[in-house]
C-alpha positions in Angstrom: -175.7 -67.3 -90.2 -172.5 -68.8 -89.5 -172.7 -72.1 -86.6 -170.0 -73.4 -85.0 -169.3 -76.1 -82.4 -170.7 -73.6 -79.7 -174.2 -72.5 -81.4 -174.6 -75.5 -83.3 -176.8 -77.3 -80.5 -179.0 -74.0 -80.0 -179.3 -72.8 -83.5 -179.7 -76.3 -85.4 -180.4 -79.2 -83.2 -182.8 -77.3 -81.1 -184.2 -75.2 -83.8 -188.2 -76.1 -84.1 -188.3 -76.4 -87.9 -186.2 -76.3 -91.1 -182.2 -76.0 -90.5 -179.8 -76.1 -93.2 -176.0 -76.2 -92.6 -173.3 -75.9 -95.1 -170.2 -77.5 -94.3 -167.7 -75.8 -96.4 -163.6 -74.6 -95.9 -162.5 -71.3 -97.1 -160.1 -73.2 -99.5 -162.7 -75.3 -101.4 -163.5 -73.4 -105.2 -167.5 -75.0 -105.1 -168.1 -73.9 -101.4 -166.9 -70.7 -102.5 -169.1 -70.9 -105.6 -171.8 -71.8 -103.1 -171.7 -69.0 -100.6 -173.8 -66.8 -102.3 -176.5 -69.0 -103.1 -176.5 -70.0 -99.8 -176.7 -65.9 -98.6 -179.9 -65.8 -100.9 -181.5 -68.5 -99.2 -181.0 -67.5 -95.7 -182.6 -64.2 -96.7 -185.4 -65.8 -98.8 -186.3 -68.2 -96.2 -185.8 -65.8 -93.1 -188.6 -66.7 -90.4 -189.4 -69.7 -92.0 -185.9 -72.3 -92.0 -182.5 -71.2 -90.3 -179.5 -71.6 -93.5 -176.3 -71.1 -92.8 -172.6 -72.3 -92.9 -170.3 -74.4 -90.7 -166.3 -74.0 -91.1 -165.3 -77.4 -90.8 -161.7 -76.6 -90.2 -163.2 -74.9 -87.4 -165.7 -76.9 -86.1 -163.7 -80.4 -86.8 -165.5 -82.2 -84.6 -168.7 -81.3 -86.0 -167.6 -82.7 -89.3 -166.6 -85.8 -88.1 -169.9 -86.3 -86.0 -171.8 -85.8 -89.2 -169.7 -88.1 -91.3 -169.2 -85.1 -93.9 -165.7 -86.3 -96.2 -166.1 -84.3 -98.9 -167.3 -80.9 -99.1 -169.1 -78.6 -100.0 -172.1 -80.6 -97.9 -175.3 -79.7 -97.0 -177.5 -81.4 -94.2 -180.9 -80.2 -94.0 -182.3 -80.6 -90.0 -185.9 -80.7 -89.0 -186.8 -80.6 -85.6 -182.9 -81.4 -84.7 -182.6 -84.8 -86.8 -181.3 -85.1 -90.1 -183.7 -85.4 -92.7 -181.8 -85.1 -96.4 -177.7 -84.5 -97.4 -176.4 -83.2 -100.6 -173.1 -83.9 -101.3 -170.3 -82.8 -102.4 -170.3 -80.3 -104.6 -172.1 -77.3 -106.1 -176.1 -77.4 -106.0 -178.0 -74.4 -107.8 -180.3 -71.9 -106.1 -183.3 -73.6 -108.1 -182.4 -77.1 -106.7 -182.1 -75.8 -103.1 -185.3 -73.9 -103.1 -187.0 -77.2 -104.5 -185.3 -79.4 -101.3 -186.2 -76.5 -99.0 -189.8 -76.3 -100.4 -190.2 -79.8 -100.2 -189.0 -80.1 -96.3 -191.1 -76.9 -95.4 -194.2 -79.1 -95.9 
C-alpha cells in the first residue's frame, strides 16, 4: 500500500490495529533494498496489520510531523498512536516479522 498525506489519516491513524509505514525516497540505496521486504510483509500480514510506504519527498509534511531525519524509517501505529520506530537503515524480514509479531499481541 502506498499512503500519502491524503490517505494517511484514514489508512493509518484511523486504522483499528497494526499500521506500519515506511518512509523511504526513491533515491535512498537501503529503502530500495527495503522495498521488497516490505512487499512480503504487507502480503504476509494482509487482514491482520496495514504495511506500506510513504514517499517523503511527497508527503514532506508527513515527515516532518513524524520527526523522520534519516531514512529508511519505519513507525509502527496501533490504534493511530505510535508505538515503536526503527531507524534508519535496512532491517531484515526476520527482524520485522519479530516487531510485527510482538505488536500483534
Amino acid at each position: 500500500m502506498i499512503f500519502d498525506k491524503n490517505n494517511f489519516s484514514s489508512e493509518v491513524l484511523n486504522y483499528p490495529g497494526l499500521a506500519v509505514v515506511d518512509f523511504f525516497a526513491t533515491w535512498c540505496g537501503p529503502c530500495q533494498a527495503l522495498a521488497p521486504v516490505i512487499e512480503d510483509l504487507a502480503k504476509k500480514y494482509e487482514g491482520k496489520a496495514k504495511i506500506g510506504k510513504l514517499n517523503i519527498e511527497e508527503s514532506m509534511e508527513l515527515a516532518q510531523q513524524y520527526g523522520v531525519m534519516s531514512i529508511p524509517a519505519l513507525i509502527f501505529f496501533k490504534n493511530g498512536k505510535e508505538v515503536k520506530r526503527l531507524t534508519p537503515g535496512f532491517h531484515n524480514k526476520e527482524e520485522l516479522i519479530k516487531e510485527t509479531e510482538t505488536l500483534l499481541k
